[in-house]
C-alpha positions in Angstrom: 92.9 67.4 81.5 90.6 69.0 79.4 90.3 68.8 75.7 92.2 71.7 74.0 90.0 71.0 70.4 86.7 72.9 69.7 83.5 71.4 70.1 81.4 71.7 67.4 77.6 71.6 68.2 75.2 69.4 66.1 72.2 71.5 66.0 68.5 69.4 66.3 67.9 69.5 62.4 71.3 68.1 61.7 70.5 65.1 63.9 67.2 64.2 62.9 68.5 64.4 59.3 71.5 61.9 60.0 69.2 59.9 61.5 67.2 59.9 58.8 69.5 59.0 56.5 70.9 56.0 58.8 67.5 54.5 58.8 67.1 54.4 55.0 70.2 53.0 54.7 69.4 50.4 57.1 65.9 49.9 54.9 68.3 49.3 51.9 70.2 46.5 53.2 66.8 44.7 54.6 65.8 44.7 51.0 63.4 47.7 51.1 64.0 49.7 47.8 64.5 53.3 47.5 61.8 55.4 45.7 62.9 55.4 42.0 61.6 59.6 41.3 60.4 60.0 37.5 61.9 56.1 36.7 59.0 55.0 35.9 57.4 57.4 33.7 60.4 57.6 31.4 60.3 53.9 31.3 56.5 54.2 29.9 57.3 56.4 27.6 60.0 54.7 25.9 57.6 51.7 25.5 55.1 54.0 24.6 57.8 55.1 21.6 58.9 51.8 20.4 55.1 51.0 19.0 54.8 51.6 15.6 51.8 51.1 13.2 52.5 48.7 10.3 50.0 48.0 7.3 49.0 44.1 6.1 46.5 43.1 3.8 43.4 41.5 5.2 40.3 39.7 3.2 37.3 41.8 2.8 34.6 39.9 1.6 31.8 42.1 2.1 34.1 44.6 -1.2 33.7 41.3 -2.9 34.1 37.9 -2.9 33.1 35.5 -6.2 33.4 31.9 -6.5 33.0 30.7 -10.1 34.2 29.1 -13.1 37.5 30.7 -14.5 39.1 30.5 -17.8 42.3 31.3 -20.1 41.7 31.4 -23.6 45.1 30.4 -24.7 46.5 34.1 -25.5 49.1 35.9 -24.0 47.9 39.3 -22.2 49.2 42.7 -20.9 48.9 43.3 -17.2 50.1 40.7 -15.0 48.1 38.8 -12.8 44.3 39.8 -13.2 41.1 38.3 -13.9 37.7 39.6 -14.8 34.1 39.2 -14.0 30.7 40.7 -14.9 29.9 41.4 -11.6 32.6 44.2 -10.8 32.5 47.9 -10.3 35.3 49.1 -9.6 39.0 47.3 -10.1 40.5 45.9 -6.5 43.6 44.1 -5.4 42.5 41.0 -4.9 44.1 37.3 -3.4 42.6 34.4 -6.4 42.3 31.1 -5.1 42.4 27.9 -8.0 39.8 25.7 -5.4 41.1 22.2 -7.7 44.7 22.5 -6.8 44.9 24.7 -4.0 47.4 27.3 -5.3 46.6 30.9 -5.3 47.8 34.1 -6.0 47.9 38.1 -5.5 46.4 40.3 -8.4 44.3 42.5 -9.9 40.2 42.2 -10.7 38.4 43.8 -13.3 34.8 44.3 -15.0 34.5 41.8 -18.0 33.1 44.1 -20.7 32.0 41.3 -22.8 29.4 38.9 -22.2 31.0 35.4 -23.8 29.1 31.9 -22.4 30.9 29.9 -20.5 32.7 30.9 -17.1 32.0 33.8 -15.9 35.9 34.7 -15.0 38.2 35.5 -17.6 41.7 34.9 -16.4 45.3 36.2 -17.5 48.0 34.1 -19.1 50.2 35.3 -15.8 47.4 34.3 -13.6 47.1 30.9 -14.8 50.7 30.1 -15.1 50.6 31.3 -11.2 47.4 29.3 -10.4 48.5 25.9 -12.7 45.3 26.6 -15.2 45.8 25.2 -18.7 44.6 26.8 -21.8 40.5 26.0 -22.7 40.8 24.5 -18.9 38.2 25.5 -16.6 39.3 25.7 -13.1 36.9 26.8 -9.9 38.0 30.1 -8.8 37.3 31.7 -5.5 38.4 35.6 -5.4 38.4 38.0 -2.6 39.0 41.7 -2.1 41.3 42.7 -0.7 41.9 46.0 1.8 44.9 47.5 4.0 44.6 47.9 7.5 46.6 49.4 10.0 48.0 47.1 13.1 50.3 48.0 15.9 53.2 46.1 16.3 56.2 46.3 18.8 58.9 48.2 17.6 61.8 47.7 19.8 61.8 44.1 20.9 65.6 44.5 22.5 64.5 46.7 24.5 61.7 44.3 26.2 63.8 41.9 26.6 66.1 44.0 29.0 63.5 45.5 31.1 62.8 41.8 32.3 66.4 41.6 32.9 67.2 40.8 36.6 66.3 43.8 39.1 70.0 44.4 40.4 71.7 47.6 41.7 74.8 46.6 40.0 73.8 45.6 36.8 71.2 48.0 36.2 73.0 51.1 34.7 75.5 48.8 32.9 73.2 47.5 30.6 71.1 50.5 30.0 74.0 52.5 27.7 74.4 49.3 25.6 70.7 48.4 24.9 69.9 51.6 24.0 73.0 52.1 21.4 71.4 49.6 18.8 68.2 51.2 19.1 69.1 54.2 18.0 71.0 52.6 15.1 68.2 51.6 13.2 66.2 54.9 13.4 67.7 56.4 10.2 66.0 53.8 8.2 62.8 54.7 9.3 62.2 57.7 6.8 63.2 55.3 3.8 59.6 53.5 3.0 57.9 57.9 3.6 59.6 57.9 0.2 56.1 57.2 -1.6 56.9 60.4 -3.7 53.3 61.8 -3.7 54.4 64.0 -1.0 54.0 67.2 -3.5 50.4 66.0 -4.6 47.1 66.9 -3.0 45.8 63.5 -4.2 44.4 60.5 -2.6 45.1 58.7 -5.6 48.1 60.2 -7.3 49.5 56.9 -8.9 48.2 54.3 -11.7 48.4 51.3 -11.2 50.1 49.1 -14.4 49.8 45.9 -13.4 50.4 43.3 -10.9 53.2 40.2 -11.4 54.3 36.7 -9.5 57.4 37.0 -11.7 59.9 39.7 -10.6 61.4 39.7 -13.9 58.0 40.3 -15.9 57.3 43.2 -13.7 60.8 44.4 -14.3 60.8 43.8 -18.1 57.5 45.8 -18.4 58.8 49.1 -16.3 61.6 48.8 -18.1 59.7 49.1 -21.4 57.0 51.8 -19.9 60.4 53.9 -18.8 62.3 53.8 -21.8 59.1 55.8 -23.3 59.6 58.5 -20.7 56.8 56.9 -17.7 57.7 57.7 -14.7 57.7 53.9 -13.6 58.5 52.2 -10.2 58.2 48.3 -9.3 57.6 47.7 -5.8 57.8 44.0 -3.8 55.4 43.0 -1.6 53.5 40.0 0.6 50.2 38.5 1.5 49.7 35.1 2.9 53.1 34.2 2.5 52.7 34.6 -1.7 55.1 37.6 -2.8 53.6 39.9 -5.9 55.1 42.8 -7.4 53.4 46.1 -8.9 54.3 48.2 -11.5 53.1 52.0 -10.9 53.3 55.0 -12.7 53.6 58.5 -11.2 53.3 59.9 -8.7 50.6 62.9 -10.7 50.8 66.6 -9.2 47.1 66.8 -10.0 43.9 65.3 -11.9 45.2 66.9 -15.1 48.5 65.6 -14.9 47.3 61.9 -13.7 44.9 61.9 -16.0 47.3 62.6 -18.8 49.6 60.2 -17.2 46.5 57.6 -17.3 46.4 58.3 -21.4 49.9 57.3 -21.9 49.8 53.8 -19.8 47.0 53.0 -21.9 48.6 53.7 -25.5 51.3 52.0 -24.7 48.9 48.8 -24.3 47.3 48.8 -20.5 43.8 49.6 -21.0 43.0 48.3 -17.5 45.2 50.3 -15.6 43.4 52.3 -12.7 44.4 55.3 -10.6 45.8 53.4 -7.1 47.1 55.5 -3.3 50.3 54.0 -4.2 
């Protein structure tokens, strides 16, 4: 008996695209992966994203680097950590190493004015509390420049750590919506260290530079001071060879006039070293 439904054709393009599709399907379950279209370029992006540039302090020896005789006189001084020597042009951050006892600390170098006998560096009161120098003591110095370079570093480490996750159908999109929630957390705080506060200046060195401190509280003590007489002061905390330092800044200066009467008024209040710093 015949069949009283309709026959429905299944014209040749049909076929060969069923077909098709069987046979991929097949290649699927004998392991061969599916094309992944575009997955791979967004992947490379995002690692190309997640690499940031971060600035550390690095010895430059060739700016200068002195190894002499160092002393402290007994008095107390302004400034922070700094020493001085004849040989100096121009005042640089610089790491000072006491070679007798093997401590050393972050600070600031100066030109010694005055020609005195004896060693040829003349070192803070803060410096040698840092380094262990004792008043009338001479102690062997070895200081370096210092300079900041810019490194590459990897950003989003969380995010590594699941791309080596295992290659699984299945878990694949469940862990992509979680991993990529606490990256996106931290990326308010970025803008927070932009806050430099020069962004209104047109100068490469819009800030003096007060002093430099191993004691958080001295730095404090002396912004506190300088802002109390209407400085705009700052103290900011940072790190070299595992030695913490902080600096006290003034400004930021609009422009040379400005800076250069902000320059005047660090001095009078009793910084006659202070120097004009990027920030």
């Amino acid at each position: 008996m015949p069949d009283p439904r309709p026959h429905r054709r299944v014209s040749p393009s049909s076929a060969v695209l069923l077909g098709t599709l069987l046979a991929l399907s097949g290649c699927g379950q004998d392991g061969f992966k599916m094309p992944n279209f575009g997955g791979g370029a967004a992947q490379s992006t995002e690692q190309a994203a997640s690499v940031e540039l971060v600035e550390r302090d690095v010895e430059a020896p060739s700016v200068f680097q002195q190894t002499d005789k160092g002393l402290w006189d007994g008095r107390p001084s302004l400034g922070g950590v700094w020493v001085a020597h004849p040989n100096v042009t121009d005042p640089e951050r610089v790491i000072i190493r006491n070679e007798d006892n093997g401590k050393f600390v972050i600070g600031a170098l100066f030109r010694k004015e005055t020609a005195t006998p004896g060693p040829k560096f003349q070192v803070s009161s803060d410096a040698a509390e840092a380094l262990g120098m004792l008043a009338g003591a001479p102690a062997l110095l070895n200081v370096t420049a210092l300079r900041r370079e810019e490194a590459p570093a990897a950003a989003a480490a969380e995010a590594d750590t699941a791309d080596s996750a295992p290659d699984s159908d299945d878990a694949a999109p469940t862990p992509a919506p979680t991993q990529v929630a606490p990256a996106a957390a931290p990326a308010p705080a970025a803008p927070a260290p932009v806050q430099t506060g020069n962004l209104g200046s047109t100068l490469e060195k819009p800030f003096v530079q007060i002093g430099i401190f191993s004691v958080e509280a001295n730095a404090r003590r002396t912004a506190d001071s300088l802002s109390s007489a209407g400085l705009p002061v700052r103290v900011t905390q940072s790190e070299t060879a595992g030695k913490t330092f902080w600096r006290v800044v003034a400004g930021p200066a609009g422009d040379t006039a400005q800076r250069a009467e902000l320059l005047s008024a660090v001095k009078a209040k009793g910084f006659a070293d202070a120097y004009f710093v990027t920030d």
